[in-house]
N, C-alpha and C positions, 0 to 999 in steps of 0.2 A: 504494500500500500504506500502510496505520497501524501506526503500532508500540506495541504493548501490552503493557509491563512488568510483570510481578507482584515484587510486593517482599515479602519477612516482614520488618515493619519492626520493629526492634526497642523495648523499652520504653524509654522516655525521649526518643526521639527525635520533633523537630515533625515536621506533617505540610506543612512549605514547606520551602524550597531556599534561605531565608537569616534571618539572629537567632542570640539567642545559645544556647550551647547547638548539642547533635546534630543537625541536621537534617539532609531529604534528601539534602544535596548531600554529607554526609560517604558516603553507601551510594549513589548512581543518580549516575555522572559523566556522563551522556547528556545534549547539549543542547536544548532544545526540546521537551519534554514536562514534563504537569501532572499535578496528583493527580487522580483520578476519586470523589471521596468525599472523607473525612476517617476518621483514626483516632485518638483521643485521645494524648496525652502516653502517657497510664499503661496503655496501652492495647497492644498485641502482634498481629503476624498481617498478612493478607492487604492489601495494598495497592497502586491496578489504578493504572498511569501513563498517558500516551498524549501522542502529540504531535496528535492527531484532535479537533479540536473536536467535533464530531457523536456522535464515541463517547463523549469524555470524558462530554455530556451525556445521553444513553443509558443509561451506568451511573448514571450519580449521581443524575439528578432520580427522586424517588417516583412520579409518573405512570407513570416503566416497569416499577416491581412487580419489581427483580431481589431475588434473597432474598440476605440476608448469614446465613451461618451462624457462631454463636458458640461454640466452649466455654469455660462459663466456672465457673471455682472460687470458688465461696459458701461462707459462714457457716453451719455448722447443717446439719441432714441435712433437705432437700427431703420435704413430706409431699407425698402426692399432692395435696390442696387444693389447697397453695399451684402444685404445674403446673399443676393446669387453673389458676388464676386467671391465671398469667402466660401460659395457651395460649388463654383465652378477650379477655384483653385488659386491663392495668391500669389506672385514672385515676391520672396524674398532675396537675401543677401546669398544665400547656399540654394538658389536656385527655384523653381515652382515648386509649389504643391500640390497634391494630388486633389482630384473632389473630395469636396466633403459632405458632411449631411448637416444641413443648416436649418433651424427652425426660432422663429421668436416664438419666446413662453412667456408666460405671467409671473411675478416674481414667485419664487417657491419657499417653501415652508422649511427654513433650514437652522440649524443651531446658530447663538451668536457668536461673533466669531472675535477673538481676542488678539491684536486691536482692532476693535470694529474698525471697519474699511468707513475714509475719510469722506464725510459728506460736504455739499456743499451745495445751497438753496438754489443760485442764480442755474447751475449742472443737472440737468436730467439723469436718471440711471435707465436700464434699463438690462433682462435677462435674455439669453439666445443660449441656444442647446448646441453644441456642436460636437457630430462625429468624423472620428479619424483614424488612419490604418498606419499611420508614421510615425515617428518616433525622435523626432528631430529637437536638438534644445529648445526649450522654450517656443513651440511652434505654436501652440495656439496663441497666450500673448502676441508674439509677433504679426498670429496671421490679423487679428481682430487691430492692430494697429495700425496694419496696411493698410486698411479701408477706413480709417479715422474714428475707430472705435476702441479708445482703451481700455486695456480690463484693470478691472477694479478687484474682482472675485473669483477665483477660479476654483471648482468643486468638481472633482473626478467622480461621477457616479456607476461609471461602468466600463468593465473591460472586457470584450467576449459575451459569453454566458453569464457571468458574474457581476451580480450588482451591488451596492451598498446596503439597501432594503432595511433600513432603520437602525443600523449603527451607530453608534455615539460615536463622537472624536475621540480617539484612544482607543476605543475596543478593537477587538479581534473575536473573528469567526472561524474555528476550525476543522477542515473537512477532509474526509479520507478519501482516496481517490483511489479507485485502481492504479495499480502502476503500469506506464506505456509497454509497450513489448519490443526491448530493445531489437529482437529478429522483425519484425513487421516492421518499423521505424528501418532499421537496416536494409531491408528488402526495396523498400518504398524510395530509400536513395538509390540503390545499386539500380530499379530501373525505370530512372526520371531520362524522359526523351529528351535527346539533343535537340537545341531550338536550332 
C-alpha cells in the first residue's frame, strides 16, 4: 500500500520539512513521505504527500496532464477578454501557456486567512477559478497579471481526483492507496510509440 496525504497547507508555510520559518514538519508529523508538487510561501490549499516514489512522480511531473484547480482573489473585476485570454493561454517570460479552464465564481466561503489579504475601498476584488496541467513557478500569479489582474489570494482546491473537501488549514487526510505495479508502469514505458 502508498500512503497519500492531503494537507490545506496553510499561508506562510515552506513546502519542505526543515529551515526557518513554518514548514511541513510543524502540520505532517508522518515519517517518510515527500511533497508531490510545490505550493508557494504565499500560496494556500491543496497539498498531495506520499511516501510512493512512483506516485509522488505521477502527480507532479506535467507529462501526466493532472489539472490543479485554483480559486483565486484578483485585483479588478475580471472582463470576459481578459478569461478567454487567460482560458486560451498567456505569454509569459519562459514562454506561452497552455489553455486553461477559466471561470468567474462568487466569492467562496473560505477560512480567514492570517494576514488577511490587504483591502482597499476605492479597489474592486473579485474571485475566478482556474484550471491547469503545468507546473511552472508561480504560473498562475503571473498568468492572472498578464491580463491586468493581480492576485491577491491564491487557494489550491484540487489536484487530479483529489480535493480539499472541508479541511482546515493545517490538517491532513490520510489514504491508503494500492500500490502502482512497478511491471505494468515498466511495460507501459518499454512500449510508448515513437512520435
Amino acid at each position: 500500500m502508498s500512503r497519500l496525504i492531503l494537507l490545506n497547507k496553510p499561508y506562510g508555510v515552506l513546502c519542505q520539512f526543515s529551515g526557518e520559518g513554518p514548514t511541513l514538519s510543524d502540520h505532517v508529523p508522518l515519517p517518510g513521505v515527500y511533497p508531490a508538487g510545490r505550493l508557494d510561501k504565499d500560496s494556500e490549499g491543496l497539498l498531495l504527500l506520499t511516501d510512493d516514489g512512483q506516485l509522488q512522480h505521477r502527480i507532479s511531473h506535467p507529462r501526466h496532464k493532472a489539472w490543479k484547480t485554483y480559486w483565486v482573489q484578483v485585483e479588478g473585476t475580471p472582463e470576459a477578454a481578459q478569461l478567454e485570454a487567460l482560458a486560451a493561454g498567456v505569454v509569459l517570460k519562459d514562454g506561452p501557456t497552455r489553455p486553461a479552464r477559466v471561470r468567474a465564481i462568487a466569492e467562496p466561503a473560505l477560512w480567514p486567512r492570517e494576514p488577511p489579504v490587504r483591502f482597499r475601498k476605492s479597489v474592486p476584488t473579485a474571485w475566478i477559478e482556474i484550471a491547469i496541467h503545468e507546473g511552472r513557478n508561480r504560473q498562475v500569479r503571473r498568468m492572472t497579471a498578464a491580463v491586468g489582474l493581480p492576485t491577491l489570494r491564491l487557494v489550491r482546491m484540487a489536484i487530479g481526483q483529489w480535493r480539499l473537501d472541508g479541511l482546515e488549514p493545517g490538517r491532513f487526510r490520510v489514504l491508503d492507496l494500492p500500490a502502482p505495479s512497478r511491471r505494468r508502469y515498466a511495460n507501459r514505458k518499454a512500449t510508448k510509440r515513437p512520435r
